[in-house]
C-alpha positions in Angstrom: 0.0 0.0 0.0 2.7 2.3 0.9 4.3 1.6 -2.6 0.8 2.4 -4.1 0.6 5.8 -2.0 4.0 6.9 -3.3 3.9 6.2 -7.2 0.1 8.0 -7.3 2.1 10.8 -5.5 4.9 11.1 -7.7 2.7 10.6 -10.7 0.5 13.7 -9.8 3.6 15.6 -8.6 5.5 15.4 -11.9 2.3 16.8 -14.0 1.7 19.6 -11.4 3.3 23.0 -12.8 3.3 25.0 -9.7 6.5 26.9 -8.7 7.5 26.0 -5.5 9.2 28.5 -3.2 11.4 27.8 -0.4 9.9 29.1 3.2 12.4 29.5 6.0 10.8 29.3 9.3 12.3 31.3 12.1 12.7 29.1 15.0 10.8 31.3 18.3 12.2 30.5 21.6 9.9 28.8 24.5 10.7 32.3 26.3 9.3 34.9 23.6 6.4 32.5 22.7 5.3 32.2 25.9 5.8 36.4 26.9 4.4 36.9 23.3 1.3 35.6 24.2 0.8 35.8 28.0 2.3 39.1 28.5 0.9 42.8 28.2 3.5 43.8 25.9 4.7 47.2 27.5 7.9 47.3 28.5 8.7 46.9 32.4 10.4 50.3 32.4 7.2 52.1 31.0 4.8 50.1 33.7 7.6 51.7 36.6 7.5 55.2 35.4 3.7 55.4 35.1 3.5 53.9 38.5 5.7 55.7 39.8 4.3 59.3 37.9 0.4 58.4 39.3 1.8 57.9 43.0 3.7 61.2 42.5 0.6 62.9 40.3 -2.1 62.2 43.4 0.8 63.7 45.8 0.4 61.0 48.1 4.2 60.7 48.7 5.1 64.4 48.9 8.4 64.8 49.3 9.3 60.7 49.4 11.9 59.3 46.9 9.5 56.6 45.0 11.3 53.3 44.3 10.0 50.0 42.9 10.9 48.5 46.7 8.8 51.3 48.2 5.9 50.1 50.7 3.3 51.9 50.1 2.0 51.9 53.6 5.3 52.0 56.0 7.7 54.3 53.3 5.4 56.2 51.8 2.8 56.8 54.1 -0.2 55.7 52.5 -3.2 54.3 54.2 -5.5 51.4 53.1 -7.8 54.2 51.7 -5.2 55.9 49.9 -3.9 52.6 48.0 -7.3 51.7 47.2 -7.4 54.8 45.4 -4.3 54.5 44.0 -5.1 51.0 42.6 -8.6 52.9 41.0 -6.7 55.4 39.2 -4.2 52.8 38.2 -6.9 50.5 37.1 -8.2 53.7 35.0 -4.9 54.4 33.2 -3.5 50.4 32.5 -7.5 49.8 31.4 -7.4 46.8 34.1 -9.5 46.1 37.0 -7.5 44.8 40.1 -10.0 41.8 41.8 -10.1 42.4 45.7 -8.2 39.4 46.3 -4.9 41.3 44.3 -5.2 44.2 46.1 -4.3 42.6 49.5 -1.4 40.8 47.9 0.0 44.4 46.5 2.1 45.5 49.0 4.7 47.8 47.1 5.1 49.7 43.7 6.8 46.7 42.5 3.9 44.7 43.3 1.6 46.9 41.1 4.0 46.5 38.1 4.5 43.1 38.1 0.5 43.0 38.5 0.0 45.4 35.4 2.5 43.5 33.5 1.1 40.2 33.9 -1.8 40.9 32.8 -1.9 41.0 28.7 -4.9 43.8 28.8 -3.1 46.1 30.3 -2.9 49.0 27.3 
């Protein structure tokens, strides 16, 4: 049978007149698969400085050196009412809602922008 399956195939191969073109196929890493599909696609450094700008924007860490280790309740001040703002305003710019079970697990800026990040609708 396999015999039978390759002469009909080389028979109708040899009468087709179709050019065929080479295609090189660019091998994709596990890595840049994986972020191209489950990530947000803006950069890290662009998810910091928005961060950072909105905590500075609402002045709720006046006078406070903003840093991606910063807590936002012991180093920059803010209370639970304050963050949960924050997180609104945040949620307004990245396009993203935060569920209420993130917003106990963000703790610091970094927190936020690995949050935003993560998720592949933040715009």
């Amino acid at each position: 049978m396999a015999f039978l399956t390759s002469a009909l195939r080389s028979a109708v191969l040899s009468n087709l007149r179709v050019a065929a073109s080479t295609v090189e196929f660019k091998s994709i890493s596990v890595v840049s698969a994986f972020t191209r599909n489950f990530s947000s696609f803006l950069p890290k450094e662009e998810v910091e400085s928005r961060i950072i700008a909105q905590v500075k924007e609402q002045n709720l860490a006046a006078g406070i050196k903003v840093e991606l280790s910063s807590r936002f309740d012991k180093d920059l001040g803010l209370d639970s009412l304050d963050k949960v703002e924050l997180l609104i305003s945040l949620e307004e710019d990245f396009g993203v809602e935060v569920p209420d079970a993130e917003i106990d697990k963000i703790h610091t800026v970094e927190d936020a922008v690995n949050f935003f990040i993560s998720n592949p609708s933040s715009k």
